[in-house]
SERO-4910 file (N, C-alpha, C, O; in steps of 0.05 Angstrom, whole numbers):
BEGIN
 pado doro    nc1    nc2    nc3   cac1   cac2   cac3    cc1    cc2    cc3    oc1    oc2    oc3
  Unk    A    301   -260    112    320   -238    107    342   -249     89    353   -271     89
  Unk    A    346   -227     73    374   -246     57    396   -243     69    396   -228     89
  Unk    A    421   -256     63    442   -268     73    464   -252     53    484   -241     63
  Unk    A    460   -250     24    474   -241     18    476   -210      1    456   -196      5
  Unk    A    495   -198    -17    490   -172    -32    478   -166    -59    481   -146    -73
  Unk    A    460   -195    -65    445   -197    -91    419   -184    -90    408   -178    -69
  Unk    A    409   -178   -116    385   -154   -117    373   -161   -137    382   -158   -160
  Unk    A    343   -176   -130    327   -187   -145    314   -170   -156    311   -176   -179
  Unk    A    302   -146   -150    283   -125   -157    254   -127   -145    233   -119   -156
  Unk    A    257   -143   -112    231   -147    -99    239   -127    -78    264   -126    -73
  Unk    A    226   -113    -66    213   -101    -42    190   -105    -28    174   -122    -33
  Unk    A    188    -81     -3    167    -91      8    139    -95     -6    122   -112      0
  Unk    A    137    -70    -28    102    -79    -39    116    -77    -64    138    -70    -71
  Unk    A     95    -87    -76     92    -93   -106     69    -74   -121     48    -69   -109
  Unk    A     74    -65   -144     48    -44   -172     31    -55   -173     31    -72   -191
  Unk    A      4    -53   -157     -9    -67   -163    -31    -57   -188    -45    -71   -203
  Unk    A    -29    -34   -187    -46    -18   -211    -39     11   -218    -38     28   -200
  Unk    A    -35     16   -235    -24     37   -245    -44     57   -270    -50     47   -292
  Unk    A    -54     84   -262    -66    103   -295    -47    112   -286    -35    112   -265
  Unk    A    -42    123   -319    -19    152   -317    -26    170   -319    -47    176   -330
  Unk    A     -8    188   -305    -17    220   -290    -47    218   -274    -62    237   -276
  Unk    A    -53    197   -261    -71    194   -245    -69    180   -211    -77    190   -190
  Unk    A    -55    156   -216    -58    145   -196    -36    110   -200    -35     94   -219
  Unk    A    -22    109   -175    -11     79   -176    -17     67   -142    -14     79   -121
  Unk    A    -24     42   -145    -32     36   -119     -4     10   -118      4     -3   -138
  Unk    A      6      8    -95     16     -5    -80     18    -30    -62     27    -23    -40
  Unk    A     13    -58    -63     11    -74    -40     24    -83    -24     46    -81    -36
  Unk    A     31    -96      1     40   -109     10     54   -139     -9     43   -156    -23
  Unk    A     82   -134     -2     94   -163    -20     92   -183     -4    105   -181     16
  Unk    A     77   -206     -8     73   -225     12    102   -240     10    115   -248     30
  Unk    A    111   -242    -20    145   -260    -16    166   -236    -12    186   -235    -27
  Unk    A    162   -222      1    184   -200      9    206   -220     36    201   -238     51
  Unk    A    222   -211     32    246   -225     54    263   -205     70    278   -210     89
  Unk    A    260   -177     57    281   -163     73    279   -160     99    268   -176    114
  Unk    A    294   -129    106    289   -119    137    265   -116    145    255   -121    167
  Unk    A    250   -104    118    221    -98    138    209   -108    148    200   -126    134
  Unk    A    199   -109    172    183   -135    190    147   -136    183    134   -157    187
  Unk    A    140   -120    176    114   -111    157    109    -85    147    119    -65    157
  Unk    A     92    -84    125     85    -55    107     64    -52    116     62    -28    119
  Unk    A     40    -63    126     19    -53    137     -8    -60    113    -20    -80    107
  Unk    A    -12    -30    104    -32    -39     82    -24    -32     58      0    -26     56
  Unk    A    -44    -33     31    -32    -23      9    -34     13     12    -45     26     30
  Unk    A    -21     24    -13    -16     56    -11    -32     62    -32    -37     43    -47
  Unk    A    -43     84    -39    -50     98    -65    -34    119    -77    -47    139    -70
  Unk    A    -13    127    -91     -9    154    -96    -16    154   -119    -14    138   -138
  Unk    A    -30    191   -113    -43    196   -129    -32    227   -141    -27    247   -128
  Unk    A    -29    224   -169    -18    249   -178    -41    262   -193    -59    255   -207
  Unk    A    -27    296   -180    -47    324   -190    -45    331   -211    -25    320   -221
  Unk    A    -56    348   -227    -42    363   -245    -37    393   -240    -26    408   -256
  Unk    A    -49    400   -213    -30    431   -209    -35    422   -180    -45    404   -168
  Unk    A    -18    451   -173    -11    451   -139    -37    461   -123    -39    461    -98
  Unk    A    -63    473   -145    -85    477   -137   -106    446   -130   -115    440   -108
  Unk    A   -108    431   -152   -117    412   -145   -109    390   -115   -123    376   -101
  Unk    A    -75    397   -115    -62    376    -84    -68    397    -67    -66    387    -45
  Unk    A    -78    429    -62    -86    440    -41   -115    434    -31   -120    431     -8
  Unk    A   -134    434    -52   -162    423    -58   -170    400    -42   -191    399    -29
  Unk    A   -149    377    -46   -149    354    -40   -137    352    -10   -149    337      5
  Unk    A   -115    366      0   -110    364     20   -128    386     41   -118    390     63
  Unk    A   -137    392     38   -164    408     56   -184    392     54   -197    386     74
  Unk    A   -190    384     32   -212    354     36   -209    335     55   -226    319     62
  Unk    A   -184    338     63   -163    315     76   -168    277     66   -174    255     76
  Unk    A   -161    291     36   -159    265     17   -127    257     20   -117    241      5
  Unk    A   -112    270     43    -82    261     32    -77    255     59    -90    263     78
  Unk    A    -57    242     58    -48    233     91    -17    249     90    -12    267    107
  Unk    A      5    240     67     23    256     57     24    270     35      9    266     16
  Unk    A     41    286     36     39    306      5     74    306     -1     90    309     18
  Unk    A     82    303    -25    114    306    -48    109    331    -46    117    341    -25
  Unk    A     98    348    -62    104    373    -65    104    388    -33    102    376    -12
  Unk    A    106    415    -39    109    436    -17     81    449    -13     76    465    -31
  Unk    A     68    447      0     42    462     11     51    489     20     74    486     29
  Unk    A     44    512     22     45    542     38     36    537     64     15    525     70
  Unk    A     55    547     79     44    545    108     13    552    113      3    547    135
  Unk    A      1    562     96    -26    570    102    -54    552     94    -79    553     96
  Unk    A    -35    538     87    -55    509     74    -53    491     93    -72    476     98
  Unk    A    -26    490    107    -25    465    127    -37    473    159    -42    458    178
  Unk    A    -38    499    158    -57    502    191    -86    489    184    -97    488    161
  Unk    A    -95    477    209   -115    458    212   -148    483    214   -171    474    217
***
């Protein structure tokens, strides 16, 4: 953990791959030092190009979370 108010530009994960307007995946920072005690695994976010495609996808239940706003009628199971 650090000690003091300096800011290297590390966090918990690191870019590990990036398309644009597609997708950036996320890893665990193995030289991370802060508070967090672990990140777990790496993340994928993945960007739509309409709110039809993130409804598509989240009824597929390709999403675990969603940024934008779903209609309540998308999120009943």
């Amino acid at each position: 953990m650090r000690t003091d108010n300096g800011a290297d530009g590390s966090g918990p994960y690191t870019l590990t791959r990036y398309t644009k307007d597609r997708e950036a995946v996320l890893a665990p920072n193995e030289r991370y030092q802060g508070a967090v005690r672990s990140t777990g695994r790496s993340i994928s976010l993945r960007y739509y190009k309409n709110p039809a495609a993130l409804q598509k996808a989240w009824k597929a239940k390709q999403i675990e979370v969603a940024t934008r706003q779903l209609p309540p009628s998308v999120l009943v199971l």
